[in-house]
C-alpha positions in Angstrom: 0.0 0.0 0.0 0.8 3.6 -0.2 0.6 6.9 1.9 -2.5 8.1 1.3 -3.3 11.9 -0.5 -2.9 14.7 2.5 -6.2 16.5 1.8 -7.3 19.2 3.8 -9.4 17.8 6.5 -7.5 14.3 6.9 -6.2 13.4 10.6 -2.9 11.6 10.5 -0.8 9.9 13.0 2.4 12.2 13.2 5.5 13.6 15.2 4.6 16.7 16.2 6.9 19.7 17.0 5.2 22.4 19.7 6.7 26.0 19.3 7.9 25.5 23.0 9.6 22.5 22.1 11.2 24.4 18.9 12.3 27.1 20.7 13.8 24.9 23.5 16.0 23.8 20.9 14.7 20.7 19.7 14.3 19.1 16.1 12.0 16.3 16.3 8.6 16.0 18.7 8.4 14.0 21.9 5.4 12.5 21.2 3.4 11.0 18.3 0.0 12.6 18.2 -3.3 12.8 15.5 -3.0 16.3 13.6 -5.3 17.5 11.6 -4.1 18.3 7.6 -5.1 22.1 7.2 -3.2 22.5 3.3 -1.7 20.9 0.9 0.5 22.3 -1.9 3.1 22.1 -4.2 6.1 24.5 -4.3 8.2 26.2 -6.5 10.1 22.8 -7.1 6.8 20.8 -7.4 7.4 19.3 -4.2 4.5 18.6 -1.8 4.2 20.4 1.7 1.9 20.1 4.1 0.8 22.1 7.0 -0.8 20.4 10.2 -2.6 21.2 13.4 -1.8 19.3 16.4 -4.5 17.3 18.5 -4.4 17.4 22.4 -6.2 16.6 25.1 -5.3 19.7 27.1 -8.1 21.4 28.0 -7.6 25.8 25.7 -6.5 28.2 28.1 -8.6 30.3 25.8 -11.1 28.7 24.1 -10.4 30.7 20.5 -7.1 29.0 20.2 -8.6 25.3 19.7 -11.7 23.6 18.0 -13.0 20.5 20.1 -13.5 17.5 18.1 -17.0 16.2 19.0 -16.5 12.6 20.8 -19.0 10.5 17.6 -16.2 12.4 15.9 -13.2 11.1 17.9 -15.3 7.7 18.0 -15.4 7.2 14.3 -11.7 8.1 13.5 -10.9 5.5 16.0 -9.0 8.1 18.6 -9.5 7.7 22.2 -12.7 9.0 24.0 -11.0 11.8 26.4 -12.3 15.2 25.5 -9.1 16.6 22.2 -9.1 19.9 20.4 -7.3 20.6 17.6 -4.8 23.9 18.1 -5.3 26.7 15.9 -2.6 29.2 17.1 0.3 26.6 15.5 1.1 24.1 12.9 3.9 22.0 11.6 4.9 22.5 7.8 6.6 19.4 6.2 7.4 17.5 2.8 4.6 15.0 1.6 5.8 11.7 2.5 8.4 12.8 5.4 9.7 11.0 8.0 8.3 12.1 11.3 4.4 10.4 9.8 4.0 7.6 12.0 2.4 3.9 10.6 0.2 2.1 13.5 2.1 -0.9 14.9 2.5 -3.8 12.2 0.9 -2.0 9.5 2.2 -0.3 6.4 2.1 3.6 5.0 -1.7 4.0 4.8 -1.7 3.6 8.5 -1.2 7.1 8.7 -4.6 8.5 8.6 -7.1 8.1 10.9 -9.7 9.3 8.3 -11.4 12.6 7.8 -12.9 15.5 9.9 -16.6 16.5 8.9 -16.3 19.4 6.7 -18.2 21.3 8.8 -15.6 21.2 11.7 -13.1 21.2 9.2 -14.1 24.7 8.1 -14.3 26.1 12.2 -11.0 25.0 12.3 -9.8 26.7 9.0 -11.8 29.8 9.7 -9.9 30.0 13.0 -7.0 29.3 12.1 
């Protein structure tokens, strides 16, 4: 099998780098986490990159920085059932395939995604961020 196309909307397993963690001078995230695709686009070289949102379960100091993804949501993408918002005051930008997607245990490239947000969530978090 093969990665599957980064659309707008789709909610991969991933490696991702917080600001904080960034500025602290690290290169890679601690932790594998769902993020939500927010664009995809090719650049001047034709290469793909992709910009993410990260998924947490820490509850928005303010709640304009984060969408919450409803839990019939969470249920059908096959996440966990504690409360997760997707962050809309960062992303992650990174070349389609890289290396910091991560494939479910035993499984192969399309393990990636977990599937797709609704679109109308989808558009709350594009409109915010």
């Amino acid at each position: 099998m093969s990665f599957p196309a980064p659309q707008p909307g789709l909610v991969i397993r991933y490696s991702y780098l917080w600001a904080r963690e960034r500025d602290a001078g690290r290169d890679e995230g601690v932790k594998d986490r769902p993020c939500a695709v927010l664009l995809a686009t090719r650049d001047e070289e034709g290469d793909l990159k992709v910009i993410v949102l990260p998924v947490t379960h820490a509850r928005p100091l303010d709640t304009e920085s984060a969408v919450e993804i409803p839990a019939a949501t969470k249920r059908r993408l096959g996440l966990d059932e504690d409360q997760s918002w997707i962050v809309v005051t960062e992303c992650n930008v990174f070349a389609w395939p890289g290396p910091d997607l991560r494939f479910a245990r035993g499984q192969g490239p399309e393990s990636v995604a977990y599937g797709l947000l609704p679109a109308r969530l989808f558009e709350m978090v594009r409109e915010r961020f």
